[in-house]
C-alpha positions as CSV (number, residue, x, y, z in Angstrom):
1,X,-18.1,-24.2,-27.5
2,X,-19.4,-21.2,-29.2
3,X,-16.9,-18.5,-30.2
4,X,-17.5,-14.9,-28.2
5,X,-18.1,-12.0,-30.8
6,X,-18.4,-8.5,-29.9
7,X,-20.4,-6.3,-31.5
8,X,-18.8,-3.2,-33.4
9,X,-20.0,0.1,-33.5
10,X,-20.5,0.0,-37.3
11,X,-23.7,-2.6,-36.4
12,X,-24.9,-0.4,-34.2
13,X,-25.0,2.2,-36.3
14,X,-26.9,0.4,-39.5
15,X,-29.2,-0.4,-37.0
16,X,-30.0,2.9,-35.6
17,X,-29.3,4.0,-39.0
18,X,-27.0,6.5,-38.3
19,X,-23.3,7.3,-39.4
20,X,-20.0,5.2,-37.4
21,X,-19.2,9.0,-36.6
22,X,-22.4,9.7,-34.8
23,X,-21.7,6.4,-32.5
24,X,-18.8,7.6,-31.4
25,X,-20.0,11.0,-30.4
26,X,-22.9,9.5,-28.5
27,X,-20.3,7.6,-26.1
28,X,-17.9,10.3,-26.1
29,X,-18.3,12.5,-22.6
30,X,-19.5,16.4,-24.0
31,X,-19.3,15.5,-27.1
32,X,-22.1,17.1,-29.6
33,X,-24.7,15.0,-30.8
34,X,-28.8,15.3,-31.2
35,X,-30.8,14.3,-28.8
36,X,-32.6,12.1,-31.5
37,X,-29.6,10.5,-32.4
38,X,-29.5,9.6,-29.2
39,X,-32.2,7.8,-28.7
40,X,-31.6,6.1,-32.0
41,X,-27.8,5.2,-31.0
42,X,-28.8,3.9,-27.3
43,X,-31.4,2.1,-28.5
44,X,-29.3,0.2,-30.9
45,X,-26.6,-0.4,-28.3
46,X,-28.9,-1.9,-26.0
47,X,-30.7,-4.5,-28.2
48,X,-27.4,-5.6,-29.7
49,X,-26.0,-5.5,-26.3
50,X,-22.7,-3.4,-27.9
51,X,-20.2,-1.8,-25.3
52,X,-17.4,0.6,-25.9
53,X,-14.0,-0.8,-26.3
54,X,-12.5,1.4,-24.2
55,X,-8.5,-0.5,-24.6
56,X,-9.3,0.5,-28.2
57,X,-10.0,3.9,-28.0
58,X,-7.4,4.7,-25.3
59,X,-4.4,3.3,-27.1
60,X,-5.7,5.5,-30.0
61,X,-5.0,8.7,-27.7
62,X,-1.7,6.8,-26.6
63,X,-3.2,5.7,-23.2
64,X,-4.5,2.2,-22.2
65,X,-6.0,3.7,-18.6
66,X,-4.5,0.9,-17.3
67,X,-2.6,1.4,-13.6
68,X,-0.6,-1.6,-12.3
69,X,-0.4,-2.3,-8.4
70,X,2.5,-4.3,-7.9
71,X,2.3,-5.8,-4.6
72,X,3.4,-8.8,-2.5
73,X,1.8,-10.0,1.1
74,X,-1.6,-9.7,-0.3
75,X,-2.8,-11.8,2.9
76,X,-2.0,-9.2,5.3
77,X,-4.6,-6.8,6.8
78,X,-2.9,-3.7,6.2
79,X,-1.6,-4.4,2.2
80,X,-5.1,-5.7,1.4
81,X,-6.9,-2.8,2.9
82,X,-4.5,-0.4,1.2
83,X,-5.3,-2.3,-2.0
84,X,-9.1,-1.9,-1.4
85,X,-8.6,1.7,-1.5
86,X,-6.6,2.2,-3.7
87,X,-8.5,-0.1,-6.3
88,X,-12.3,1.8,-5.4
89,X,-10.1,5.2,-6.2
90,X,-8.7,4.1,-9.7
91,X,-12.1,2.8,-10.7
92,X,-13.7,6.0,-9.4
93,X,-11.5,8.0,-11.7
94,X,-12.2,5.7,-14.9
95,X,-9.1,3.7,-14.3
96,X,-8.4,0.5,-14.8
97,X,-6.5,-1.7,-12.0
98,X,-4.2,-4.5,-12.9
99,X,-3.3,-6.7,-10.3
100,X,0.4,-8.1,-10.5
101,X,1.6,-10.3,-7.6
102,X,4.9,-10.8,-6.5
103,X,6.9,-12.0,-3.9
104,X,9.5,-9.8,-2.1
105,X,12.5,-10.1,-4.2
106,X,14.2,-7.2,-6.7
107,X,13.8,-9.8,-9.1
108,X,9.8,-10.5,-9.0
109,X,9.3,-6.9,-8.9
110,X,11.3,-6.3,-11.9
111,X,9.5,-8.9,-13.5
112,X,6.4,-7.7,-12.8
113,X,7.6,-4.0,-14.0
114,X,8.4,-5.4,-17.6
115,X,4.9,-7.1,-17.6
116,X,3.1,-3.4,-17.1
117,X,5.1,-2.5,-20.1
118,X,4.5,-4.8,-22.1
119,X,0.7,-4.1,-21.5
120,X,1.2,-0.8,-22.5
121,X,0.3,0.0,-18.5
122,X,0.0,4.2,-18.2
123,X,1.5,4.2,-14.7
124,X,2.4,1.7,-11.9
125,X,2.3,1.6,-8.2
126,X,4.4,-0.3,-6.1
127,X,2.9,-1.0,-3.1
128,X,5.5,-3.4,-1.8
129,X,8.8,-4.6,-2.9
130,X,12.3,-2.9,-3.2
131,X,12.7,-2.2,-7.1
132,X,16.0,-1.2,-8.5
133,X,16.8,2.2,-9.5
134,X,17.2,0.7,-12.7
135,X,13.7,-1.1,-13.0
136,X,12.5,2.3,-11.8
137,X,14.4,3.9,-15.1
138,X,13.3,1.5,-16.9
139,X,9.9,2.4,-15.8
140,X,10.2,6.1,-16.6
141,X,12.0,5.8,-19.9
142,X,8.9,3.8,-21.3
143,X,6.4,7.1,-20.7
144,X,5.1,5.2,-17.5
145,X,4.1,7.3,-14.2
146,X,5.5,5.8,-11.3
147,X,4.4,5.8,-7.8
148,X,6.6,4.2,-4.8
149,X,4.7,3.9,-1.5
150,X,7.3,3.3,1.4
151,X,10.6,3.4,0.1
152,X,13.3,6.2,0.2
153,X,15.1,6.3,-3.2
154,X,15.6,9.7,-4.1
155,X,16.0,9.9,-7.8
156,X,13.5,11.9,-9.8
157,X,10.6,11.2,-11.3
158,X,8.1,9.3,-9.3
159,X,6.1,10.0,-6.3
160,X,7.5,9.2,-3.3
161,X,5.1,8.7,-0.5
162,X,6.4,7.8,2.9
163,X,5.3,8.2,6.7
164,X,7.1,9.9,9.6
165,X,7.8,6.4,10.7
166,X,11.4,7.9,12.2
167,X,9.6,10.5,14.2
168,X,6.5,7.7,15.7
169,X,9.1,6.2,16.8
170,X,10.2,8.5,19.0
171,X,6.7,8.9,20.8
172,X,6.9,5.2,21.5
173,X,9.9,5.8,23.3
174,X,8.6,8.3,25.5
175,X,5.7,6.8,25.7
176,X,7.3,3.3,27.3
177,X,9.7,5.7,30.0
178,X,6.4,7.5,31.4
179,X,5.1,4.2,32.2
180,X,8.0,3.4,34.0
181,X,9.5,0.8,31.9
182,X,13.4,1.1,31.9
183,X,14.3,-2.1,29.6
184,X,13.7,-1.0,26.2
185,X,13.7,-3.6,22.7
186,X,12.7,-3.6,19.5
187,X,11.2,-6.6,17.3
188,X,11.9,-6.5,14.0
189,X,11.5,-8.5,10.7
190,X,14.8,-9.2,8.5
191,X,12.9,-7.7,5.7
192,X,14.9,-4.5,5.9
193,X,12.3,-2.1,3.5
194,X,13.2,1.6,4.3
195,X,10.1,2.3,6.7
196,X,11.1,-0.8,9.0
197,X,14.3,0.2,9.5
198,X,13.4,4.1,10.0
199,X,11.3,3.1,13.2
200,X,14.2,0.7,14.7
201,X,16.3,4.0,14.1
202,X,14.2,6.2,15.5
203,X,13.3,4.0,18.6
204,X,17.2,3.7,19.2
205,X,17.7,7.3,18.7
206,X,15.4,8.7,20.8
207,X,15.8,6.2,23.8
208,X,19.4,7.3,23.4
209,X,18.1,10.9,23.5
210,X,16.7,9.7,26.9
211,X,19.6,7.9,28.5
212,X,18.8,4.4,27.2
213,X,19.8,1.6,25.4
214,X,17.6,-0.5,23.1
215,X,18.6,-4.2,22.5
216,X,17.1,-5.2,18.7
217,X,16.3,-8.5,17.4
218,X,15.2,-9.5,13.6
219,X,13.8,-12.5,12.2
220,X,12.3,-13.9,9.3
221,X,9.4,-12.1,7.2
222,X,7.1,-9.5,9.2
223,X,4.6,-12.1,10.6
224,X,2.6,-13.2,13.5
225,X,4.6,-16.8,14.0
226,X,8.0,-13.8,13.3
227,X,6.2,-12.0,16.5
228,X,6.5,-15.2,18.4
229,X,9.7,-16.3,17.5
230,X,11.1,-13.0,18.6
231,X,8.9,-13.4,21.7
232,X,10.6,-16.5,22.4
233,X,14.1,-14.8,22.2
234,X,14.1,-11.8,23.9
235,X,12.0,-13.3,27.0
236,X,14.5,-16.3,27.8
237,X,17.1,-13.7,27.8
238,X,18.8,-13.2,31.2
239,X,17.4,-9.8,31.2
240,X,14.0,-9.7,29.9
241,X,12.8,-6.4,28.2
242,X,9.7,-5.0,29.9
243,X,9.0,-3.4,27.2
244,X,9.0,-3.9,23.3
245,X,8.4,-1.7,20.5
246,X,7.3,-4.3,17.2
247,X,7.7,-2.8,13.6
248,X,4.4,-4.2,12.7
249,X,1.1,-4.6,14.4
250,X,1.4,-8.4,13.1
251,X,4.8,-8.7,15.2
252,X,2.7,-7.5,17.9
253,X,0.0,-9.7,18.2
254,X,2.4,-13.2,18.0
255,X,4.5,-11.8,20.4
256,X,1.9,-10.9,22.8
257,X,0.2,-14.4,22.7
258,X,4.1,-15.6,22.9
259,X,4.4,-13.4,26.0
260,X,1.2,-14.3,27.7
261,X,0.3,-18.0,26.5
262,X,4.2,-19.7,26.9
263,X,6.0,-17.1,29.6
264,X,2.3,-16.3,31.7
265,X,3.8,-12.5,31.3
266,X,0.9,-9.9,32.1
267,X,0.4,-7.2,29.1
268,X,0.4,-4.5,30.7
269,X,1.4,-5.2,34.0
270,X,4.8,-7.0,33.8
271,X,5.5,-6.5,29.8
272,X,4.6,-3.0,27.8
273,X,4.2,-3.7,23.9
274,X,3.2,-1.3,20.9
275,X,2.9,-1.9,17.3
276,X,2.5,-0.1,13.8
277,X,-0.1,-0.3,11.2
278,X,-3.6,-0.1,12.9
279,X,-4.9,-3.3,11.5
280,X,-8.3,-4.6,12.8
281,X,-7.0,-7.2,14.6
282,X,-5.2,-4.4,17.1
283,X,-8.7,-3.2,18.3
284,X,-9.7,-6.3,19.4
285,X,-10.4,-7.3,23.2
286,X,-7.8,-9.9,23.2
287,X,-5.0,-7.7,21.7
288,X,-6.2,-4.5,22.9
289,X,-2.8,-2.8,20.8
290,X,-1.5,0.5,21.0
291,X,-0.4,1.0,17.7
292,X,-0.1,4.2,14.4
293,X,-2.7,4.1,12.5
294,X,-1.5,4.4,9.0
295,X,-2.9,6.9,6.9
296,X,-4.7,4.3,4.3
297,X,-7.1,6.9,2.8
298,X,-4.8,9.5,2.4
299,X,-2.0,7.2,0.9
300,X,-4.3,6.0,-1.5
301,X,-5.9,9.5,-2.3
302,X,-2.4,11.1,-2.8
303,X,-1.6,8.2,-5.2
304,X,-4.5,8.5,-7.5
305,X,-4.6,11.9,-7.2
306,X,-0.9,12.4,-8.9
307,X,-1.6,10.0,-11.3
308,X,-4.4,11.6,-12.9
309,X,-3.0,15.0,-13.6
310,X,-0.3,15.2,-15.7
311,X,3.4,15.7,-14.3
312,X,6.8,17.0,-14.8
313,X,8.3,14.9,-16.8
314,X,11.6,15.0,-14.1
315,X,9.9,16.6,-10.9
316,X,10.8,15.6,-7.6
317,X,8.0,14.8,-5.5
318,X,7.7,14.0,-2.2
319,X,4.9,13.3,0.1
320,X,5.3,12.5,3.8
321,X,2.3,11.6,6.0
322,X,1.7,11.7,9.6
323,X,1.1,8.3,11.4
324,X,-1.4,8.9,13.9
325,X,-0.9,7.0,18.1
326,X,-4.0,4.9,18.9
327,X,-3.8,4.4,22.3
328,X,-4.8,1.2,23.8
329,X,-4.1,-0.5,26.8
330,X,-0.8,-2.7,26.0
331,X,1.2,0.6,27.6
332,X,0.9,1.4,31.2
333,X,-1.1,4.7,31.9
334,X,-2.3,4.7,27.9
């Protein structure tokens, strides 16, 4: 097997005949250089087929442009679209993205953290995951910018972003009264991350605001064979819900087929069900989900955005973005 070798910029510039210096310059963004050296340079570069090291030349400026998503769930339709965007943004802005999978456990994430520093990573973004406030620390105390989508810890120094996912809630609510439903639930996961558990609050809160009670379950991960499962609990109960308010769009769709494939319940007519997320699968025929559509673009934007202008070193920031209602038809009347 023949050994790769890379071709420096000194051998481009004894070809092109031109000083190490005047390489540089010509791959060097405004940078001042003649437009016949050039020529000479690009010429050079292209018949030895040389390319900019550009892990080199950052970690000379102290930078390795390297962001690191750290992310579990990659097989969902919401975390992999958020990770589409957020990947075409870094690259956009000369970043580059590094890819670190984890499960769900403080302890992956933490190990994933200590990777992006030990690859001299500029910044990282969890995407998923509950890290420490330590890991975060640790984060921070190693010149890293940190952003943390989804999660409520308040100390300073990252960017927080986070949805009204507490207020939504509250529209379902009304939402499920109006259509004349008086038997309210809500379907969780057993995942517990801070947005879940601000919509179960807010959906019990504001059905309390209305003179009702919400009965809760949770189970397992936030999946479609969760949704059934769930499905399977609340409508053997004595007292079926007629309607139920999933933390997840996925929770949604396996408790609908639950609903309608093993119990023959009618979606709309005898059971009301909403969701959260927006993922493709809610606009489809079948499914038909009305859902919040969350805010991938602008989540992604904000993210990229923060990290490529330089920060406070211990600023607080905090970004909260509205979840917009899709309505569909799995509410009466929507």
């Amino acid at each position: 097997m023949s050994e790769k070798v890379f071709v420096s910029a000194q051998e481009v510039a004894d070809r092109a005949g031109v000083s190490r210096s005047a390489v540089s310059r010509t791959f060097t963004p405004g940078a001042s250089v003649s437009a016949e050296t050039r020529r000479r340079v690009l010429e050079a570069a292209e018949a030895l087929g040389y390319h900019v090291n550009e892990l080199a030349r950052g970690l000379m400026r102290n930078e390795s442009g390297i962001v690191c998503l750290i992310v579990s769930d990659l097989a969902t339709p919401y975390r992999s679209a958020l990770l589409r965007e957020v990947t075409l943004l870094l690259q956009n802005s000369g970043k580059v993205a590094m890819l670190i999978n984890t499960d769900r456990s403080d302890g992956s994430v933490d190990h994933a953290l200590r990777q992006a520093i030990r690859y001299r990573a500029d910044a990282s973004i969890v995407l998923s995951g509950m890290p420490d406030k330590s890991i975060v620390q640790l984060c921070l105390r190693n010149g890293q910018r940190l952003v943390l989508i989804n999660r409520d810890d308040e100390q300073p120094g990252p960017l927080r972003i986070n949805l009204d996912d507490y207020e939504a809630a509250g529209r379902v609510a009304t939402a499920f009264v109006r259509a004349g439903c008086r038997t309210l639930a809500f379907a969780n996961s057993e995942v517990g991350t801070p947005s879940l558990m601000a919509r179960e609050r807010g959906f019990v809160a504001a059905a309390a605001a209305l003179g009702m009670e919400v009965s809760v379950e949770r189970h397992g991960w936030t999946g479609y064979e969760a949704g059934k499962v769930l499905a399977q609990r609340m409508l053997t109960r004595t007292e079926r819900p007629d309607a139920v308010f999933c933390a997840t769009d996925l929770l949604a769709c396996g408790f609908m087929d639950a609903a309608r494939h093993q119990f023959s319940i009618s979606v709309p007519g005898q059971l009301c069900i909403a969701g959260f997320d927006d993922i493709e699968q809610a606009a489809w025929s079948s499914y038909d989900l009305t859902t919040f559509a969350q805010p991938i673009s602008a989540i992604a934007a904000r993210a990229v955005e923060w990290l490529s202008h330089p920060q406070p070193e211990n600023g607080e920031q905090s970004i909260r973005l509205h979840a917009e209602l899709v309505w569909r038809g799995s509410i009466r009347g929507g």
